[in-house]
N, C-alpha and C positions, 0 to 999 in steps of 0.2 A: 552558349550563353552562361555567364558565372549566376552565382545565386547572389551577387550583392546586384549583379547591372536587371535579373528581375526581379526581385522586392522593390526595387527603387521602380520600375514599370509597373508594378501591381500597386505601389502605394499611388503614382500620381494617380491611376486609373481611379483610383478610390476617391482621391482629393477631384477629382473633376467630376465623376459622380457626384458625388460630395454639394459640388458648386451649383452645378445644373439642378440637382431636386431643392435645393437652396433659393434658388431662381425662380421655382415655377411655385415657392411656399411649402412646399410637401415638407421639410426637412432641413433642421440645421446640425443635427446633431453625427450627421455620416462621413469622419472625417479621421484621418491617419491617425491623429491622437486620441480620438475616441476609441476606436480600434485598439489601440495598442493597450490602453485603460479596462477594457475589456478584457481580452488575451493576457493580461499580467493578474487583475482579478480570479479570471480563471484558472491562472495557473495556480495560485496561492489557495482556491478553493481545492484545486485537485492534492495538492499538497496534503491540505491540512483531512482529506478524503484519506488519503493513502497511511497517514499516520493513523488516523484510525483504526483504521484495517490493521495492521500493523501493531498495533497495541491487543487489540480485539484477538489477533493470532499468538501475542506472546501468550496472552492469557493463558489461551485454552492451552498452551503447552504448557506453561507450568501447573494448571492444574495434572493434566492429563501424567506428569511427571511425579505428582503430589500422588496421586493412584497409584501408580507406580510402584515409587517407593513401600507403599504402605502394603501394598499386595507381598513384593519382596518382601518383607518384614515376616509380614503373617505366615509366608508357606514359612521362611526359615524357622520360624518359632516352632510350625508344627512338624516340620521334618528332622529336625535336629534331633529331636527326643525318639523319632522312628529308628535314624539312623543310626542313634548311639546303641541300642537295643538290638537291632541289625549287625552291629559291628562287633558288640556285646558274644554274638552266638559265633560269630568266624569262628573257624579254625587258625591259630596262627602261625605262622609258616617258617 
């Protein structure tokens, strides 16, 4: 069974569901297009979920890269004035 010939069986099932609770008063709103209004909704909430996240994760990387940097900075500062002093005593060859 291809996947167009069941969504087309799972939506009439819907649309007959649909009709029947329709019928008995319960319900007018359970219908292929409401559905779909739903499912498109949700997708656009998961969407704009995911970008979130997503922003939320560049953040911390570029802080985390802003430390980083500033640590690199700091040992060089203090190591360079070690190593020229170090370098200072070699023997030179």
């Amino acid at each position: 069974m291809n996947t167009k010939r069941l969504l087309n069986v799972a939506l009439e099932g819907v649309d007959t569901l649909g009709y029947h609770l329709e019928q008995m008063g319960i319900t007018d709103k359970l219908n292929r297009h409401n559905i779909a209004a739903f499912a498109m909704a949700e997708q656009k909430h998961l969407e704009g979920e995911w970008d979130s996240i997503q922003v939320r994760v560049n953040l911390r990387r570029s802080q985390f890269e802003q430390v980083t940097q500033k640590i690199e900075t700091r040992t060089n500062a203090l190591i360079a004035p070690v190593l020229s002093q170090v370098n200072r005593f070699r023997p030179s060859h």
